[in-house]
C-alpha positions in Angstrom: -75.7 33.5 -40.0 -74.1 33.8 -36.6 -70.4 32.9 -35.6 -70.3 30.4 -33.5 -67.8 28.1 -31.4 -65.9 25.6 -33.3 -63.7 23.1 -31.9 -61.7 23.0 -35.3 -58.6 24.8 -35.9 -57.5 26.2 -39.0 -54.1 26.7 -40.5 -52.4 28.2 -43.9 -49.4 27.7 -45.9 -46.2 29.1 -43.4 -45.1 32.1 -45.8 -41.2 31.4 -45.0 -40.8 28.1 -43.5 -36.7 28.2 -44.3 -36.4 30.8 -41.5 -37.4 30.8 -37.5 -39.6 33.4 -36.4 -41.6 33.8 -33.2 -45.9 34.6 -33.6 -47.3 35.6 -30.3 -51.2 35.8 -30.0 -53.0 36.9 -27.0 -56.3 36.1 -26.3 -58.0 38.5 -23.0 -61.3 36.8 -22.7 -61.1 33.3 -22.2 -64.3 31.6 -20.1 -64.3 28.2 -19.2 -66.1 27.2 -15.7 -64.7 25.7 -12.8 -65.4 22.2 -12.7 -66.2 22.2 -8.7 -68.0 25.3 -7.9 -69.7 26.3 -11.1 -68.2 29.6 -11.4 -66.7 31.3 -14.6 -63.3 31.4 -15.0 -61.6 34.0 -16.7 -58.3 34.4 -18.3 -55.9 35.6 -20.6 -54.1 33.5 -23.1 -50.9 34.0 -24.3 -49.4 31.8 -27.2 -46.3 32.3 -28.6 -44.6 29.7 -31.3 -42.3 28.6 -34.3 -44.2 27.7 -37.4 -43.1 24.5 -39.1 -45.2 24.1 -42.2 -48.3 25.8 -41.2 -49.5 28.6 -39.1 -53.0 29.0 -37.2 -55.2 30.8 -38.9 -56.6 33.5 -36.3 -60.6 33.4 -36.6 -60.2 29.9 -36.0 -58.3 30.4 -32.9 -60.8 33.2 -31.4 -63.9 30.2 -31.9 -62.0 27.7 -30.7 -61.5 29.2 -27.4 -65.1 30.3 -27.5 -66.4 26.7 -27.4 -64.5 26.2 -23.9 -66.8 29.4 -22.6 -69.6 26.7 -21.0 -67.0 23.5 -19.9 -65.9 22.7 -16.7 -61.9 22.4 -16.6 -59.6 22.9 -14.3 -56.6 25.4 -15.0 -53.9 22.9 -15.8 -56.1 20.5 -17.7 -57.3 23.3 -20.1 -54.2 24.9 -20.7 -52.1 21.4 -22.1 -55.4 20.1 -23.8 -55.4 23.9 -25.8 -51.5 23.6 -26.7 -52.0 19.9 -27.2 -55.3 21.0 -30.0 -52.9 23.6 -31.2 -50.0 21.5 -31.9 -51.8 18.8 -33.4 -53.1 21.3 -36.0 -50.1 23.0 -37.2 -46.9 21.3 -36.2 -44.5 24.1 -34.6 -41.4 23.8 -34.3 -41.7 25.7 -30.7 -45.1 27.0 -29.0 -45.9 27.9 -25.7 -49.2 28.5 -24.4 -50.1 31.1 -20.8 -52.9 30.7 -19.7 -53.3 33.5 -17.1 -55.9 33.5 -14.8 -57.9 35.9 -13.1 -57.7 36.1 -9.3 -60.6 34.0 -7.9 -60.9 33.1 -4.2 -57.6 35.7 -3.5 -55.7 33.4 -5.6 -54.3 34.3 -8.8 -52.8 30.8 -10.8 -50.8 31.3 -13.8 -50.1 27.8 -16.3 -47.2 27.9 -18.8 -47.1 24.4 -21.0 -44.3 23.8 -23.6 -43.9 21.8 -26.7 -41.1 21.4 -28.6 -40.7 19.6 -31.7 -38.4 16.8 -31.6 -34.4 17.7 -32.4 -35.2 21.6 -31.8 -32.8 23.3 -30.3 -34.2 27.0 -30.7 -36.7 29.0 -28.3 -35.5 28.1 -24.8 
């Protein structure tokens, strides 16, 4: 059977919750379509976060951004809905998701969105 996109995010036990440590993922082939002209957009998406409890699990991560390959989205809406999926599955403590884009009209557009868990003072 196939792989195939999944909107469901996966997570696993944080081996060493006591201690804060950074995971960075980057992701160079993320398609979604532009919601006015039609046209693939391509970028580059670059995740970086504190575990709390639980970590992403990394297959899981690589389908979910599949199953934005045929949406229309504009850049700034993707990028928070992605880090707003991502903390809703796993908690952090810190996470930050880039989502750089390809240059597309002579216009290259880069969005960085933040979440920070409440009282958290690391990761600035």
């Amino acid at each position: 059977m196939a792989t195939q996109p999944a909107r469901e995010l996966e997570t696993f036990d944080n081996p060493k919750p006591e201690r804060d440590y950074e995971i960075r993922i980057e992701c160079p082939e993320f398609t979604c379509v532009c919601p006015k002209t039609g046209q693939p957009d391509f970028a580059t998406m670059r995740l970086r976060y504190v575990p709390d409890r639980t970590c992403l699990e990394l297959k899981s991560i690589k389908l979910y951004l599949w199953s934005y390959r045929d949406e229309g989205a504009f850049h700034e809406a993707v990028t928070n809905r992605i880090l707003d999926d991502f903390v809703a599955a796993c908690s952090p403590r810190w996470m930050q998701l880039e989502a750089d884009f390809y240059v597309r009209g002579g216009i290259h557009t880069v969005v960085r969105a933040e979440h920070r868990q409440e009282g958290y003072t690391g990761r600035t």
